[in-house]
N, C-alpha and C positions, 0 to 999 in steps of 0.2 A: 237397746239403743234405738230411737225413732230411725226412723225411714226416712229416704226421699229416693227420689227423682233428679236427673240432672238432662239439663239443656245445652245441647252444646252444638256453635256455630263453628264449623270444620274452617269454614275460610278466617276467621278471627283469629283460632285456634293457631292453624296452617302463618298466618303472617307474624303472632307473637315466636313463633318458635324461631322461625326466619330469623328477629330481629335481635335474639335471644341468643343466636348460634350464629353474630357479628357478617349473617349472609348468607348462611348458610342452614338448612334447616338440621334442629336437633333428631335425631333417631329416640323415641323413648317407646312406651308401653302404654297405650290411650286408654286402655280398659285400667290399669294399675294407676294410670293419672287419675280419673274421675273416681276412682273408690275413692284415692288419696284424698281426693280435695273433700269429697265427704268426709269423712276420717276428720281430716284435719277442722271440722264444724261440728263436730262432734254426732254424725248422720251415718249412720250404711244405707250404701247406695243399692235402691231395691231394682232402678232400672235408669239406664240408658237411652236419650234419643239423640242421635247423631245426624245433622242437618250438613248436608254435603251435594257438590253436582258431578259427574265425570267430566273429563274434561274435553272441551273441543273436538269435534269434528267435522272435516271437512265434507264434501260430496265426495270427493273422492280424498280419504286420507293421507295427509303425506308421512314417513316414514316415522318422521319426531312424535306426529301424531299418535298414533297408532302407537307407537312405544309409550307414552304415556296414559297410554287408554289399557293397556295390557298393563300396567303397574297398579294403574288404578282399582284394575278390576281384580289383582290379585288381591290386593290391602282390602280391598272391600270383601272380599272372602274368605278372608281369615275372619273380617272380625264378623262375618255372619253366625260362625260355628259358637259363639256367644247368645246363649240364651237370654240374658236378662237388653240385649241390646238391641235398639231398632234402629234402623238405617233409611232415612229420608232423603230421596234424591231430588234434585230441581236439573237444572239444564245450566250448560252452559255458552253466553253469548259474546261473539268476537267484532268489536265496532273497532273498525278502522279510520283514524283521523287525518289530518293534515301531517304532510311528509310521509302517508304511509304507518302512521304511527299506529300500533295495536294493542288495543286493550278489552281485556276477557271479565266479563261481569258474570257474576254469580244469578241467576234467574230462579223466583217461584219460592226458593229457601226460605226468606222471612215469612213469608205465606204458610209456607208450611209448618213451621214452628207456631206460627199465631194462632193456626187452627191446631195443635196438638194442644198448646199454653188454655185453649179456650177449651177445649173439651175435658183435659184433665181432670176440674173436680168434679165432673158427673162419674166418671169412669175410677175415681179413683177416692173415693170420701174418706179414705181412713188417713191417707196422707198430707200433710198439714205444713210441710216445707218442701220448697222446691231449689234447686239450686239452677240459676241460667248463665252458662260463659259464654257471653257475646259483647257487642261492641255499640249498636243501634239504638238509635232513640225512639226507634219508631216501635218500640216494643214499650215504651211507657202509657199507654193506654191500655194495653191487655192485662199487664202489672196493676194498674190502678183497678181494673176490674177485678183480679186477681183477689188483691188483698180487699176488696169489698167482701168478696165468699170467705174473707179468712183464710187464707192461703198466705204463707208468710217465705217473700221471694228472697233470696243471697245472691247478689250477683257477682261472680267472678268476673276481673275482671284488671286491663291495664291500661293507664296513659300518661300522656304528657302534657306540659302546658303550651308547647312549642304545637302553632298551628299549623293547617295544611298536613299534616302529617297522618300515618294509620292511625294514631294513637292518641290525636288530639279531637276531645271529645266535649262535648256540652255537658253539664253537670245536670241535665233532664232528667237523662236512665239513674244516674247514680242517686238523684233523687225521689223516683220511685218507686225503687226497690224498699225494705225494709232495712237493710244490707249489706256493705259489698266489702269485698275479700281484693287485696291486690293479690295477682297470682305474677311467680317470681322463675327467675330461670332454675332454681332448686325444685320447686314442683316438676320441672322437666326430668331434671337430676336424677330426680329420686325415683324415678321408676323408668329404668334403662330396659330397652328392647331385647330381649332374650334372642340369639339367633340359632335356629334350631336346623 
């Protein structure tokens, strides 16, 4: 069976399952998802890059904080004990608006994925498909270079027509992939978190 590689944007990831699990986030198996979705393209999966930030912190932590920095940093060490898996961290930032309102953006992640996406086929000449589950358009110029080297991209991927929304997206990416796969609340299904 051919190889790949898979790309995968944790905060995309993180908001389908959200929307998936009517509010609430699905519990599955992320290492047992990404084989899956190779599998299911007919690919085993040779490796893993997982693009992800911890989340917020304060100067001085507050207690919420801190509890989900300490979840955080469990999840992320479990799936380090995963050899075929790399774990890409970015930052994360908390912009406060009118009324107080807060909202936390993901920093550096695309960055870091486009520099993995671009170094790829020097590092890795024998592999010939790649799979990316993200959500951005601003990843269709690495894609177009991508497939210039022969590299043939699948993008996993989901939306809607209804605008304004996570899911309502420009037909750009989906048109410069080679590719793309809607991925379904069954892909979550089907590979349930073992709790051990």
């Amino acid at each position: 069976m051919e190889k790949t590689f898979i790309f995968v944007d944790a905060g995309f990831l993180s908001k389908l399952s959200k929307y998936f699990g009517g509010g609430f986030y699905l519990r599955y198996d992320l290492i047992k998802f990404c084989e899956n979705f190779c599998l299911n393209q007919n690919l085993k999966c040779e490796k893993i890059f997982y693009y992800t930030a911890p989340p917020f912190q304060s100067t001085q932590s507050t207690k919420d904080e801190q509890n989900r920095k300490n979840s955080y940093d469990s999840f992320i060490k479990k799936l380090s004990l995963n050899n075929n898996l790399v774990i890409r961290e970015g930052r994360c930032q908390k912009l406060v608006g009118k009324d107080n309102f807060v909202k936390y953006n993901q920093k550096a992640v695309d960055i870091l994925m486009t520099i993995d996406l671009m170094s790829f086929p020097i590092k890795n000449k024998n592999i010939k498909k790649i799979i990316l589950i993200a959500c951005d358009s601003d990843f269709a110029p690495v894609i177009d270079e991508l497939k210039n080297m022969g590299i043939k991209i699948i993008l996993g991927k989901y939306f809607t027509k209804k605008r304004n929304t996570n899911f309502s997206r420009s037909s750009h990416l989906m048109n410069a992939v080679s590719e793309y796969v809607r991925i379904l609340k069954e892909d979550f299904e089907n590979c349930p978190l073992e709790i051990k």
